[in-house]
N, C-alpha and C positions, 0 to 999 in steps of 0.2 A: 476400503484400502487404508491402509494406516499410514500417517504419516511421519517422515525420518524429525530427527532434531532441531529444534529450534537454532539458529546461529546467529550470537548480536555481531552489529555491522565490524566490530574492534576483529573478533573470531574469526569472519571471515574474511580480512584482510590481511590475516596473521596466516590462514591456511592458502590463501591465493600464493604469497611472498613463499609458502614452504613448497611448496608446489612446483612455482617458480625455478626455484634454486635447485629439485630435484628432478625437473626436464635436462635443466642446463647442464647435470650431472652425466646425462646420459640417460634418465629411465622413461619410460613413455609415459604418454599422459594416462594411461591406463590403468597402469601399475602405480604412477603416485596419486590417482583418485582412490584406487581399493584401500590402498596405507593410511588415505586419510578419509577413509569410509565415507564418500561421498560418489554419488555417480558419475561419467562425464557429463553431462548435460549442465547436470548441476555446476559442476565448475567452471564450462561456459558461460552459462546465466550467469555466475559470479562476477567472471573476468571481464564481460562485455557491463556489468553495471557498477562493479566497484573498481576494474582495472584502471592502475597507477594513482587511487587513491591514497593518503596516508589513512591513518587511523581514526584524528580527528574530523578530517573531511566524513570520513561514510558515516561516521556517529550524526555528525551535521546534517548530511542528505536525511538519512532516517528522520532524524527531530523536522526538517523542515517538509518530507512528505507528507507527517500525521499531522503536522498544520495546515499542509495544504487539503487533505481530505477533512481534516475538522471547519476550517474556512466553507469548501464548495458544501458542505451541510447545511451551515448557514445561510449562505447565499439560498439554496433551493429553499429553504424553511419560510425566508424573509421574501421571496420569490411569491410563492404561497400566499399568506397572509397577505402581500401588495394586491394580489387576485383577488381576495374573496373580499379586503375592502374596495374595491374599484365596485365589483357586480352589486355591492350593497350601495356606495355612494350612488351607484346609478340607478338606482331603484327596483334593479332586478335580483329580490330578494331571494327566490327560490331559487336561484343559481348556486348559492350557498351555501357549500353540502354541511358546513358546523350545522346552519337552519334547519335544512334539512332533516338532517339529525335528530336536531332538536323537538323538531314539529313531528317526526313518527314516533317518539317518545310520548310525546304530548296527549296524542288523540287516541 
């Protein structure tokens, strides 16, 4: 299944706003999703997560989501490494799976 167009967050507060102003006109949500080649669902999703944003706000959420998924990366990575030094300071070496690794290489 292929999927439709990429939209940065400016776009699609620009097509929310047009959308908007062509309910208020009179046309159904229907009719101004086809105009702006987008499904309704889609425009839902839109409305319910960028609704009454301006422009620099959603540019903002975006940059602070991919921080917040670049952050919990870290965290689990640093998570991680905390574990497999804890099972080595404690002497239980084969717990280890880098060792591990290491040692089925080895032999």
């Amino acid at each position: 299944m292929a999927r439709g167009k990429r939209y940065q967050p400016e776009q699609v507060v620009n097509l929310l706003r047009q959308i908007e102003v062509a309910i208020a006109n009179g046309k159904t949500t229907a009719q101004t999703c086809k105009e702006a080649e987008i499904v309704e669902q889609t425009y839902f999703r839109w409305r319910k997560e960028y609704g009454g944003l301006q422009i620099d706000q959603a540019k903002r959420l975006k940059e602070l989501e991919q921080e917040n998924a670049k952050l919990k990366r870290l965290v689990a990575n640093l998570s991680l490494d905390n574990l497999v030094l804890k099972d080595i300071a404690s002497g239980n070496v084969w717990s280890a799976p880098f060792l591990q690794a290491q040692f089925a290489f080895d032999t």
